[in-house]
C-alpha positions as CSV (number, residue, x, y, z in Angstrom):
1,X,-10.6,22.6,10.4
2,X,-9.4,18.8,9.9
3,X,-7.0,17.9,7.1
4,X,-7.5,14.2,5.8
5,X,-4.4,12.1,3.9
6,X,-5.3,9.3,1.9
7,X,-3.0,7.8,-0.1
8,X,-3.6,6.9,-3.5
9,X,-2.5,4.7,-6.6
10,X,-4.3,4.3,-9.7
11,X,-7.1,7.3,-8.7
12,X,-8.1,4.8,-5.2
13,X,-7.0,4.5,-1.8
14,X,-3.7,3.0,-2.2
15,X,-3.5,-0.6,-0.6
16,X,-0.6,0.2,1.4
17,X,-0.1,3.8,3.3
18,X,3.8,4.4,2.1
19,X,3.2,2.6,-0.9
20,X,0.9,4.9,-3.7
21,X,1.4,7.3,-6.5
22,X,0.8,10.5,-4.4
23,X,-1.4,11.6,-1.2
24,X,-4.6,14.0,-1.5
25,X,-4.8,16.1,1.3
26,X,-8.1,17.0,1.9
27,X,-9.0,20.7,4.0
28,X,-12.8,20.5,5.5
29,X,-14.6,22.2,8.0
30,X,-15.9,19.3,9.5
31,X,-19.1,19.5,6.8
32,X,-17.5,20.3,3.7
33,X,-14.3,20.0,1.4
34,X,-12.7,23.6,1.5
35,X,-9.6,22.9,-0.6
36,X,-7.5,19.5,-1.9
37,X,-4.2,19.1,-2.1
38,X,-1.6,16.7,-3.8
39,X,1.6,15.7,-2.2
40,X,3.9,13.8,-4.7
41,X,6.1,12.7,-1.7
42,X,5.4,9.2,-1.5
43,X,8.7,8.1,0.1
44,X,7.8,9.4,3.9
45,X,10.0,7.5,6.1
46,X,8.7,7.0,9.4
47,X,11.9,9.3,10.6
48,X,10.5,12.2,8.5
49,X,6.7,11.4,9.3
50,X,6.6,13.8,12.4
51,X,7.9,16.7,10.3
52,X,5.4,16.2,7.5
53,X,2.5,15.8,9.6
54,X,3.8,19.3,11.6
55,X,4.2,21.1,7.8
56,X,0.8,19.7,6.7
57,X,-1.1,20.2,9.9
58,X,-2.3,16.7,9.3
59,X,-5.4,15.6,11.5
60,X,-6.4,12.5,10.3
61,X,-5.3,9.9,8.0
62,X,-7.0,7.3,5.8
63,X,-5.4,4.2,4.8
64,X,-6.1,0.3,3.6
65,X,-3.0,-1.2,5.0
66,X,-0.3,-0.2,7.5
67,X,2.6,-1.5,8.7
68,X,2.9,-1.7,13.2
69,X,5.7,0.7,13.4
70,X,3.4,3.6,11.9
71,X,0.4,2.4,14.0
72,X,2.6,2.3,16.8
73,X,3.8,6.2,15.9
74,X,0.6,7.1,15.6
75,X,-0.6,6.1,19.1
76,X,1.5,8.5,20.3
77,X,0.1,11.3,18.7
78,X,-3.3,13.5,18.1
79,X,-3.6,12.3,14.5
80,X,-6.6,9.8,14.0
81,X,-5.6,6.5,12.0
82,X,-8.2,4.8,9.9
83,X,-7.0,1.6,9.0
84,X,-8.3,-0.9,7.2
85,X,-10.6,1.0,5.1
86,X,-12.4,-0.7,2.0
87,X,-10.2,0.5,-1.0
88,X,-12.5,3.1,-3.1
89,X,-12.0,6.7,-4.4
90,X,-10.8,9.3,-2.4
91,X,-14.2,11.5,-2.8
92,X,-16.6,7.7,-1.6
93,X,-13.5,7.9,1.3
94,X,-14.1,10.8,2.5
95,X,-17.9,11.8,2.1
96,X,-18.1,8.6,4.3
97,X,-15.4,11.2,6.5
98,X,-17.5,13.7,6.6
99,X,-21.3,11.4,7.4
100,X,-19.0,9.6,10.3
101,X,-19.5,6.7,8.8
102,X,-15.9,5.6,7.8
103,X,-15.2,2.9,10.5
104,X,-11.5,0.8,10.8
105,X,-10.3,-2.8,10.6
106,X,-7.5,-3.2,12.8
107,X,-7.0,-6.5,11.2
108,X,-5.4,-5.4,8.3
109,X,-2.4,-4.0,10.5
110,X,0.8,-5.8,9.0
């Protein structure tokens, strides 16, 4: 099981990862949604991220924009980052999850 956060503001991926309206969290078995969940806790500081993630069981996350210090938290976990993804709705976002077709661009990294 993998469980997807992407963050989101006016019903598409937010443009910034700890800047949206609320996160979907996204359950799938690797070939299809098997339950989605909305977190209203936009706020995460990067002090409480480790806890969240641990509650959640997050595996992978799906954002536009980050800024280094999360990248850099990241790196030092088992959580996959995909950053820099085109902005579009969460269910585009992650069918192209679930083909393996939902690639990065590390130049949006701020």
């Amino acid at each position: 099981m993998a469980k997807i956060v992407i963050p989101i503001s006016d019903n598409r991926l937010s443009n910034q990862f700890k800047d949206c309206a609320y996160y979907y969290v996204f359950e799938t078995d690797q070939r299809n949604v098997v339950s989605i969940v909305r977190e209203n806790n936009c706020k995460i500081s990067l002090n409480d991220l480790e806890t969240w993630i641990t509650e959640i069981g997050i595996t992978d996350i799906i954002t536009h924009k980050i800024d280094k210090s999360y990248v850099e938290y990241f790196s030092d976990t088992k959580v996959n980052l995909y950053v820099g993804v085109n902005i579009n709705t969460s269910e585009k976002l992650i069918d192209d999850y679930l083909k393996g077709t939902l690639k990065s661009n590390t130049q949006l990294i701020s």
